[in-house]
N, C-alpha and C positions, 0 to 999 in steps of 0.2 A: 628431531623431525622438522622438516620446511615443507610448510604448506603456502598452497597458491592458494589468494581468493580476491576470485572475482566477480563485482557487483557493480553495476555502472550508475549506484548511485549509492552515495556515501557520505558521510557529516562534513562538512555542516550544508549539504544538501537538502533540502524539505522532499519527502517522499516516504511509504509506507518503509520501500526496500533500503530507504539510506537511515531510517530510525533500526528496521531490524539488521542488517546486518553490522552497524556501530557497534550495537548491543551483540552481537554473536562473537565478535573481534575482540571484546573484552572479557568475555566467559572462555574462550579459546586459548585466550591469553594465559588463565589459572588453571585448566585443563591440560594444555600439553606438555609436555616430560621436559624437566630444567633444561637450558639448552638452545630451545626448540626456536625458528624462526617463521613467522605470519609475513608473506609476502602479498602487501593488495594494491591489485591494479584497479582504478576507477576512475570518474571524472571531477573535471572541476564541477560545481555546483553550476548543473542545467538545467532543473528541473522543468522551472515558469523561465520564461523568456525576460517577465519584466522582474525579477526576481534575483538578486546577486546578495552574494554571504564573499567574506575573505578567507580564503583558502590555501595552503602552499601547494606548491606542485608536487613537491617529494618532504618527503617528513619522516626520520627516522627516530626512533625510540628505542630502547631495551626489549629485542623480541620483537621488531615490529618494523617493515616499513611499509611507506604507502605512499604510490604515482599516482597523479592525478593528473588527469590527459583533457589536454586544452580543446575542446569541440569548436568548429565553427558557430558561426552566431545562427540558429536555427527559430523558429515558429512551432506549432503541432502539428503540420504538415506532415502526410507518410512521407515524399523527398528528402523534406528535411531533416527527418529524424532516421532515416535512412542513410544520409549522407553523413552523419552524427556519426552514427555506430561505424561506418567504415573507416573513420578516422582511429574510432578504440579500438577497433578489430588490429589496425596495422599495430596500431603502436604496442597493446598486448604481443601480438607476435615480435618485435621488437623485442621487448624489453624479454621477455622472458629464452632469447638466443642464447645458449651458454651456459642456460643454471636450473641444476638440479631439483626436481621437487620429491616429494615422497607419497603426497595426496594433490587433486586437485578441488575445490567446491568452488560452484560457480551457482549463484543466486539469479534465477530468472523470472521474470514476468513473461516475454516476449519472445521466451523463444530461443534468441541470436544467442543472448549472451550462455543457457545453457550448449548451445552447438559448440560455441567457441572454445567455452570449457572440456568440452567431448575431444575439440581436435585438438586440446592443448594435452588432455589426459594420455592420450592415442598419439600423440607425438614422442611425449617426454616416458609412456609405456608405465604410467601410474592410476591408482583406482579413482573412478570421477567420482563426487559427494554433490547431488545434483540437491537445491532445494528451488521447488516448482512453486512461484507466488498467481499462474494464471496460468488458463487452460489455450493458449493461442488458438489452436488450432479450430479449437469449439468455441469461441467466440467470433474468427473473424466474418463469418456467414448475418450476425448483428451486426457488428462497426464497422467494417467495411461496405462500400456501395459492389451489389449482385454481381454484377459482372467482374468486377477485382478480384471480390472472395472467390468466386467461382474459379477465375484463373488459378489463386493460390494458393488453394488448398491441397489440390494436389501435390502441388510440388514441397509445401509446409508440411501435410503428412509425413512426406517421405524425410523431411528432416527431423522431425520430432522421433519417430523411428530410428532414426541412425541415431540421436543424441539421447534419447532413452533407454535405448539398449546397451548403450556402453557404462549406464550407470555401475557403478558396486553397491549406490546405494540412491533410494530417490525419497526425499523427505516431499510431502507436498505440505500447504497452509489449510488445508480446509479438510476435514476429513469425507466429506461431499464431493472430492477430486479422487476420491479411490476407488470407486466403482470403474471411470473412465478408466484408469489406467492399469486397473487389475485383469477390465475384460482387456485388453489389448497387450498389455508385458504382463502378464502374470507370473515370469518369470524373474523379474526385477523388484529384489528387496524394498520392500517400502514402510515408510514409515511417518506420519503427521506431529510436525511439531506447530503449533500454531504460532499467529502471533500473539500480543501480549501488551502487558502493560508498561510502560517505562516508568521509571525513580519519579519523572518531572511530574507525573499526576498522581502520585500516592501522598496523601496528606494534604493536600492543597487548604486551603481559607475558600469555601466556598460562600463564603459572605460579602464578598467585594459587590459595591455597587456602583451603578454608575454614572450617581451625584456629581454635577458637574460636567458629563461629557456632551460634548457639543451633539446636537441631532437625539438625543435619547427621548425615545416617546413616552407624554405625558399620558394621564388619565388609566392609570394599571394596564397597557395594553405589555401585553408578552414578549416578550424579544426572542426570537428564532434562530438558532445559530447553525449554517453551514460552514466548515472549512473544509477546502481539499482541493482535488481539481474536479473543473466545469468543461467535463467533457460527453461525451455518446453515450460511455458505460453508466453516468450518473443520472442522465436522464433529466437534469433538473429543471432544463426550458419546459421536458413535458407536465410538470408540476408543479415549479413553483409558483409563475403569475396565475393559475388557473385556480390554487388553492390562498393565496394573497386575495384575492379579487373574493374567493367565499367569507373568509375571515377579516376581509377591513372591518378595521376602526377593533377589533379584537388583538393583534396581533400584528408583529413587525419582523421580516425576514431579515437577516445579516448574514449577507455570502459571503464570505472569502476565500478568495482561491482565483485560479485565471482555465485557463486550457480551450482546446478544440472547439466549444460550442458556447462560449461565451458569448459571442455576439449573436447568435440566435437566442439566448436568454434575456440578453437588453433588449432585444427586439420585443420579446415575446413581452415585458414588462411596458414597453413604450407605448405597445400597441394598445393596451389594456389601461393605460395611461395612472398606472400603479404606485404610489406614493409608498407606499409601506414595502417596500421592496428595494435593500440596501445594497449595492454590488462593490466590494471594496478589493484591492489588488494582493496578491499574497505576502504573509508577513512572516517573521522570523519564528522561532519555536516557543519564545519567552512571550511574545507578543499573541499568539495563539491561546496560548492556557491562560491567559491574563482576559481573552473572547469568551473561552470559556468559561469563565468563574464567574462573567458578568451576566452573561444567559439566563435566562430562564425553562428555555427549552432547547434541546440539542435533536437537532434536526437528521436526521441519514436516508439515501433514496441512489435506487439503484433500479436501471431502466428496465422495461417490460421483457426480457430476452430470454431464453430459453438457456441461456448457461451462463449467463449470471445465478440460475437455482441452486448450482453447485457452491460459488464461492464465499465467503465469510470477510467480510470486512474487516479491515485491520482498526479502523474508526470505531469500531461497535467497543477497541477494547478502553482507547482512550475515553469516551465517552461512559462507558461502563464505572470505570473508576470515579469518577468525577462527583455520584451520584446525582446527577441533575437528570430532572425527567428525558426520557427519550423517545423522540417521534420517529418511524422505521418505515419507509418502504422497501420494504425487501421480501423475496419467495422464497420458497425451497428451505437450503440448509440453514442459510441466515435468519429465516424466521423461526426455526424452530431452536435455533440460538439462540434469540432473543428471548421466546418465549419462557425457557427451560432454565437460564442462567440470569438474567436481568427482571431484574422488581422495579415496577416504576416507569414500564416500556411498555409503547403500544406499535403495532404493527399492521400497516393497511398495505393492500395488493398495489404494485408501482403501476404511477400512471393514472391511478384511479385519485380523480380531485376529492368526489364524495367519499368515500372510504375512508383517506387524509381526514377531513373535517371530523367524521364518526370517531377516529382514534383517537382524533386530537383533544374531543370532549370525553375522553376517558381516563385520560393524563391528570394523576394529580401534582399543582404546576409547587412542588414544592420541594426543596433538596434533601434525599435521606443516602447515606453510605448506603453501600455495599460491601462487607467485610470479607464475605464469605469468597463473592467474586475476586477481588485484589486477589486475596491468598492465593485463588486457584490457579491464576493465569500473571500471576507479576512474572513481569520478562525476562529479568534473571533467573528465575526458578526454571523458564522453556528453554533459554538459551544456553544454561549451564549443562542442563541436559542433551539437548543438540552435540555440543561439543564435546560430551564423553561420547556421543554417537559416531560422533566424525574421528575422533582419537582409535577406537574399537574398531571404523571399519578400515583404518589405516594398517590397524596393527594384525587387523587380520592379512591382508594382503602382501604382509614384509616378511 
């Protein structure tokens, strides 16, 4: 069997989709029938602009190779990351002139890269394996400015429709994404595989401290730990100096991460003239769980928007593991995740500072496992699974 997969973001990339689909690539790998070939187109490591990891372009192994498509040098700009994908668009079409596949699965956030997948399926006349990590469509009327969205929704509709109808199968991440998609393809197999946990936070030393590190605040104040991107969806200008500013002299924020709306959060911190509020550049994957372990509190916050209710953070799984307290703003399905699977988790409505503060004294600030979680959702155990999914719906269509 030769499968195409394409994910335009891939190890050693930092990103939700280059953690899960690494991990899909190698449950795939023990799942398909001896033989079999994993074709993956994706890029070099784009993720954060200031942000660079070593990569090859092409890397072939037993059962496996993988292009990696050199992007212009872009910002978080829409141009820019528009101009991005057009360059993976050609070179995907490109590369794949002349060779047979027998499945295609194409991992989306955004939309493009599930169409792409659609016209690669519809080209080469094989079944698509769509998994859906965001609702584009129902989101861009938030992040986008009214008049853009308004332009593009229309015409994104009508692509999400032609790319979801040619599914054979569409796996979404949040099981809060199946109503959308049920009332609209009800005809289109679906199925939630979530994300998960990775190897690098199972078992960790959550005892490290952080004797010695240059800036670490004195007097028992708490240290707050944000990683990821600092963007619209995140919301964190609307909350972090405004709940900094409740909790000085208690408490110490440490952002890491870059994106979109980063400089209206310096902003937001400057103005407020906020000491306890740390904004540091994105780091490697080692250098992350090593933020982690030194935390006291692990921070998540997802802006006030009407479809963000549906999604589930891929954060809530790494931080879940970890057992260190966790502070939530999140609505909808994410909170009722929280609620229902994490001990040790408080959850105030985004955006709201006082709410923040009320949770935050509800937190007991001290590390206990979570066994029960790990077992449920380690990422091998979803991914292996995924991949006798993708194997199944192959074999249905030969």
């Amino acid at each position: 069997m030769r499968v195409l997969l394409l994910s335009f973001y891939f190890a050693p990339d930092l990103s939700a989709g280059s953690f899960r689909n690494t991990a899909f690539v190698e449950s795939l790998k023990l799942k398909l029938p001896a033989g079999s070939e994993i074709d993956v187109v994706t890029t070099l490591p784009n993720r954060y602009a200031g942000y660079s990891a070593e990569a090859r372009e092409y890397e072939r192994s037993e059962g496996l190779s993988i292009k990696r498509v050199q992007l212009p040098t872009h910002r978080s700009g829409m141009l820019d990351q528009s101009k991005s994908f057009l360059t993976y668009v050609k070179a995907v079409k490109a590369h794949v002139v002349g060779k047979e596949y027998d499945i295609v699965y194409a991992s989306s956030s955004r939309l493009m890269t599930a169409a792409l997948g659609a016209w690669v399926s519809r080209t080469k006349k094989v079944p698509l394996y769509l998994d859906i990590r965001d609702i584009f469509v129902d989101t861009i009327k938030d992040v986008l400015p009214p008049k853009l969205a308004l332009l593009m929704k229309p015409i994104l509709s009508v692509v999400e429709k032609w790319t979801i109808t040619r599914a054979a199968r569409l796996n979404v991440v949040s099981e809060g994404f199946i109503p959308y998609f049920e009332d609209r393809y009800p005809d289109v197999s679906k199925v939630v595989f979530t994300n998960g946990i990775d190897d690098q936070f199972i078992n960790l030393d959550t005892t490290v401290v952080n004797e010695g590190d240059a800036g670490k605040p004195a007097n028992g104040v708490i240290e707050v730990v944000y990683a990821g991107n600092i963007g619209e969806g995140q919301g964190l200008h609307n909350i972090v100096p405004a709940v900094a500013k409740k909790l000085d002299g208690r408490i110490r924020f440490r952002i890491i991460g870059a994106g979109g709306r980063l400089q209206k959060l310096q902003e937001a911190v400057e103005a407020l003239n906020l000491s306890n509020v740390m904004i540091e550049p994105p780091v490697s994957r080692a250098e992350l769980i090593l933020a982690y372990q030194k935390a006291d509190v692990l921070f998540l916050h997802l802006n006030d928007y009407e479809a963000f209710h549906k999604v589930l953070p891929s954060k809530l799984f790494e931080y879940g593991a970890l057992g260190k307290p966790i502070w939530a703003g999140v609505a909808g399905h994410a909170a009722t995740f929280v609620r229902s699977h994490l001990t040790n988790a408080t959850v105030f409505a985004p955006c709201d500072a006082v709410a923040a503060v009320h949770a935050f004294d509800e937190l007991d600030i001290a590390d206990a496992p979570r066994e029960e979680f790990i077992a449920q959702f380690k990422r091998t155990v979803i991914m292996d699974a995924m991949a006798e999914d993708l194997v199944a719906t192959a074999g249905k269509a030969s």
